[in-house]
C-alpha positions in Angstrom: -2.6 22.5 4.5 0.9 21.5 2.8 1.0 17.7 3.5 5.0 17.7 3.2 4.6 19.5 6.1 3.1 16.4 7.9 4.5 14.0 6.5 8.5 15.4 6.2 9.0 13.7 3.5 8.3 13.4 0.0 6.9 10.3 -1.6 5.1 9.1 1.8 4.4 5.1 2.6 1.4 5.0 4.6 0.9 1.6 6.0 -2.7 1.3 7.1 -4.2 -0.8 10.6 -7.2 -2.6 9.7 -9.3 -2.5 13.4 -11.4 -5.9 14.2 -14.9 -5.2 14.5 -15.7 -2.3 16.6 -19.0 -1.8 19.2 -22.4 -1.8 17.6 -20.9 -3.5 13.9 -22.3 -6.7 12.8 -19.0 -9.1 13.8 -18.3 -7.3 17.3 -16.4 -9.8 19.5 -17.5 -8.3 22.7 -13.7 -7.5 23.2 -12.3 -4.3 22.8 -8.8 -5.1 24.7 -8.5 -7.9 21.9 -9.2 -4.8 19.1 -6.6 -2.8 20.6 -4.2 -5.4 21.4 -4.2 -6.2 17.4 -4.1 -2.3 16.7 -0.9 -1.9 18.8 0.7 -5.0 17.5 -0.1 -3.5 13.5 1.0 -0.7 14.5 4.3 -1.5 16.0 5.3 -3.8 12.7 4.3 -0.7 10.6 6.4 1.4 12.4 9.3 -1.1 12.7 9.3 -1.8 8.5 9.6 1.8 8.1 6.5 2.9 6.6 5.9 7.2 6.9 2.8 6.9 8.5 -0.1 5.1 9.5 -3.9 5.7 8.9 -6.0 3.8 11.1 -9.9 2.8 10.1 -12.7 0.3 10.9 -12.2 -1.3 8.0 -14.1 -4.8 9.5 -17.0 -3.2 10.6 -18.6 -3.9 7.0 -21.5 -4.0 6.2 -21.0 0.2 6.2 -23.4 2.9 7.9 -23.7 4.9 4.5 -22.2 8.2 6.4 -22.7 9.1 10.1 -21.4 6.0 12.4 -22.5 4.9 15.8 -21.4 7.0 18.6 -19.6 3.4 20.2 -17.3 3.5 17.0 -16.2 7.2 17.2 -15.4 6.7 20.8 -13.6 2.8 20.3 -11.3 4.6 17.4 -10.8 7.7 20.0 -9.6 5.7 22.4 -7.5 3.3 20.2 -5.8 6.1 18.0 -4.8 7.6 21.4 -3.3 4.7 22.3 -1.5 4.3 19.3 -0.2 7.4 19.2 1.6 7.1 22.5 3.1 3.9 20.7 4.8 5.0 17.6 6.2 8.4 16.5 4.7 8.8 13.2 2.0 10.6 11.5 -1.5 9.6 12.1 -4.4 9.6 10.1 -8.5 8.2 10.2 -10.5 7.0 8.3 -14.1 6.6 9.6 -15.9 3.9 7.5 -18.1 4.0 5.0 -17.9 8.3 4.8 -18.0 9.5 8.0 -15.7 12.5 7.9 -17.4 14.5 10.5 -16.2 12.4 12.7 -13.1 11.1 11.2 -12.3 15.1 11.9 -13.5 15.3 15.4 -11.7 12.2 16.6 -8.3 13.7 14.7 -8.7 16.8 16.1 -9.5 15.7 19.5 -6.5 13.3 19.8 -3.8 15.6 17.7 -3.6 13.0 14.5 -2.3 15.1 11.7 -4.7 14.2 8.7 -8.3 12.3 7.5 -9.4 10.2 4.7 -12.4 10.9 2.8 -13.8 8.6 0.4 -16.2 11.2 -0.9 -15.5 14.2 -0.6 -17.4 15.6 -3.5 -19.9 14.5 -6.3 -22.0 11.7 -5.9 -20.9 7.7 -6.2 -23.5 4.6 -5.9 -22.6 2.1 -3.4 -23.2 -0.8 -1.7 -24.7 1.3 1.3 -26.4 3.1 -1.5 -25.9 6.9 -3.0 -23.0 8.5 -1.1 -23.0 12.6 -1.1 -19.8 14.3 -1.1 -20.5 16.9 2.1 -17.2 18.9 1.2 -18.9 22.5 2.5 -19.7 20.9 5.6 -16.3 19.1 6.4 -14.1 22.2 5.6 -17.1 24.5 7.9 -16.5 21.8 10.5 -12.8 21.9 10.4 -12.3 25.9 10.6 -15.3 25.5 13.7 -12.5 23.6 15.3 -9.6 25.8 14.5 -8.1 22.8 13.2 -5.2 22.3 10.7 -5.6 18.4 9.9 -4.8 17.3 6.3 -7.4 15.8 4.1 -7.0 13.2 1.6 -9.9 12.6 -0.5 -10.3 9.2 -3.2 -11.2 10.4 -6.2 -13.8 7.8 -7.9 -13.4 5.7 -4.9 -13.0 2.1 -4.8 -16.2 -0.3 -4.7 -18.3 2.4 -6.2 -19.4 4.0 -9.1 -20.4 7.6 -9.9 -23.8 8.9 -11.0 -23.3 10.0 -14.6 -20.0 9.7 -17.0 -16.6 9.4 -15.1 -14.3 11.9 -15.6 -11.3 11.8 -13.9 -9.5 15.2 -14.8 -12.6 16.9 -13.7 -12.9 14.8 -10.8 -9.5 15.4 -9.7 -9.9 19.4 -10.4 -13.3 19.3 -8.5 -11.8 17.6 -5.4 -9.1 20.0 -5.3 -10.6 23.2 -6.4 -14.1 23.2 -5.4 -13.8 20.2 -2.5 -10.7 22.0 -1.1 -8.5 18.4 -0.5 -5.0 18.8 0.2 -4.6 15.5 -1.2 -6.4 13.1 -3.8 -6.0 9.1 -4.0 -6.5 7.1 -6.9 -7.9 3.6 -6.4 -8.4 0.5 -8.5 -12.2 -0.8 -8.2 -11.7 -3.0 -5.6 -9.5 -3.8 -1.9 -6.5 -4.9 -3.6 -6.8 -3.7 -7.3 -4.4 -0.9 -8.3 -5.1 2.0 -10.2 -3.7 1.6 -13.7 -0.2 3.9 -14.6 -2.3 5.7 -17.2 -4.7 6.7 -14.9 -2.2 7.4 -12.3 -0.3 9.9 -14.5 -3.8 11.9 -15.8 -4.5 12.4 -12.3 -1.3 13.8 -11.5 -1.4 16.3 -14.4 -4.7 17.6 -13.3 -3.8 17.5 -9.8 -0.7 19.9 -10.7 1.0 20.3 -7.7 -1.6 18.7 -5.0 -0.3 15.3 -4.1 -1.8 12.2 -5.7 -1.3 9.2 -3.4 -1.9 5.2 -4.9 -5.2 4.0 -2.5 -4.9 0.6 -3.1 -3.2 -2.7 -4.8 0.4 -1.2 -4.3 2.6 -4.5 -3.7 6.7 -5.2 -3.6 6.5 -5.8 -7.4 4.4 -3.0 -9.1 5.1 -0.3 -6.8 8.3 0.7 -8.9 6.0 1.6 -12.0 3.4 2.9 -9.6 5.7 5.7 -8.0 6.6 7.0 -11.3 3.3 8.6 -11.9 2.6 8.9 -8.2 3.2 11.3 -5.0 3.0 8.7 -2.3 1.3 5.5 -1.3 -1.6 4.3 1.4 -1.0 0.3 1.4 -2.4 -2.5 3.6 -3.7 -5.8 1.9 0.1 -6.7 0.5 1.8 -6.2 4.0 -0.2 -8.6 5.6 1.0 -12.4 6.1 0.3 -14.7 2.5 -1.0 -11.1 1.4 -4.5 -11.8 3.0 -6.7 -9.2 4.0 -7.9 -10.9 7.0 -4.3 -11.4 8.2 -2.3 -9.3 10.8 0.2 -7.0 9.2 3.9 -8.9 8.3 6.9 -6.8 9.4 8.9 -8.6 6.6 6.7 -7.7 4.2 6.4 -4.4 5.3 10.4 -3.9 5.1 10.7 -5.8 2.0 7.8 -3.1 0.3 9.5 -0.1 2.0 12.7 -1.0 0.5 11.1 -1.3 -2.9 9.7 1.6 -2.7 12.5 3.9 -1.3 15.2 2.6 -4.1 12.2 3.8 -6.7 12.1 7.5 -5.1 15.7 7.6 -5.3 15.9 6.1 -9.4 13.3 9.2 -9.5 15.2 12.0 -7.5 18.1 11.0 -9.5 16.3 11.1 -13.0 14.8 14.8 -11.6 18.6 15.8 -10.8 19.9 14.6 -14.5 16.7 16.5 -16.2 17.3 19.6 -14.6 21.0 19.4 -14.7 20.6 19.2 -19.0 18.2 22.3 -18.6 20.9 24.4 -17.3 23.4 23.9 -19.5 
């Protein structure tokens, strides 16, 4: 799957809706108009402050089933991705929290979203919901039982986690891609809101060669200049929300004021591309 091809563009913002508790989690409200209202409302400001795309996931129904969710979430993100679909006309993606990307894929292909995210695709990271398996050979089964086409992006040494054994991340990013089959890789810091660091950004990109590499978290108006540099696109949340809190509903002037950042740093980088080749020719 060439994600340019979802995303028509290159150097995507994906803005991301954090959904209130969902049925069955810990914090359920009992409400699930008041979880879709909020979704629609996110969504709508993402869309209006120009973001790419939007990924959608259950993001406060922590504490985290390690890998296969309740069958009340899959059908609550079902019906609210639907919805949101209808809303905005923009790529949609799902992330099904802590790893579930069985059913990230069966919700995306069931509602026509264009791509998933995977936390762990492959290898093996210790948690806080305890030892997470990368089940790449079943998700890729699963997607060509569905005859489906949906894009995955798969964290590479995910956030709020650690892997078994030494980290490498050139041979974490060649696994994901070569052996995990992801069509794109995103590179965290180690927590919500910490960014990856430019150095780390740029050796993933080498090794990714030319699979996209998108920044998974801590991207804000200020850093995202650097960021891009080393960088194929962007998933952000915490920094659009009002006073940058995660708990917050998204800001739409925060959102144009990021998107604006982060446009005029694709074109410094188009335009530095142009120059380069230009001196090659002559």
């Amino acid at each position: 799957m060439d994600l340019r091809q979802i995303f028509k563009t290159n150097n995507p913002i994906i803005g991301v809706v954090h959904l209130l508790p969902l049925p069955t989690s810990p914090r359920w409200g009992g409400n699930l108009k008041a979880v879709i209202a909020r979704a629609e409302q996110e969504a709508t400001a993402l869309a209006a402050g120009g973001v790419d795309s939007i990924v959608i996931e259950n993001f406060f129904d922590a504490p985290f089933a390690k890998d296969c969710v309740d069958p009340a979430v899959v059908s609550a993100m079902t019906l609210i991705v639907d919805r949101l679909k209808s809303m905005v006309a923009l790529p949609i993606g799902i992330n099904v929290l802590r790893n579930d990307a069985k059913s990230a894929m069966a919700i995306a292909s069931c509602v026509e979203a264009q791509f998933i995210r995977v936390n762990v695709l492959t290898g093996v990271m210790a948690t806080d919901q305890g030892l997470i398996e990368g089940k790449a050979h079943q998700l890729l089964r699963y997607r060509r039982e569905l005859g489906s086409d949906i894009g995955i992006l798969a964290d590479v040494l995910v956030k709020h986690a650690r892997p078994l054994g030494t980290p490498n991340l050139t041979t974490a990013v060649q696994d994901t891609i070569e052996r995990g089959l992801a069509d794109g890789v995103i590179l965290s810091g180690w927590a919500t809101g910490s960014p990856p660091t430019f150095e780390d950004l740029e050796l993933a990109s080498t090794a990714a060669g030319d699979t996209p590499v998108f920044i998974g978290s801590g991207a804000n108006w200020e850093n995202i200049a650097r960021l891009l540099q080393a960088a194929d696109g962007v998933i952000v949340a915490s920094s659009l929300k009002r006073k940058g809190k995660i708990t917050e509903t998204i800001d739409p002037i925060r959102v144009a004021q990021f998107v604006e950042a982060a446009r005029q740093t694709v074109k410094e980088k188009n335009k530095q591309k142009s120059m380069s080749s230009v001196k090659l020719t002559k």
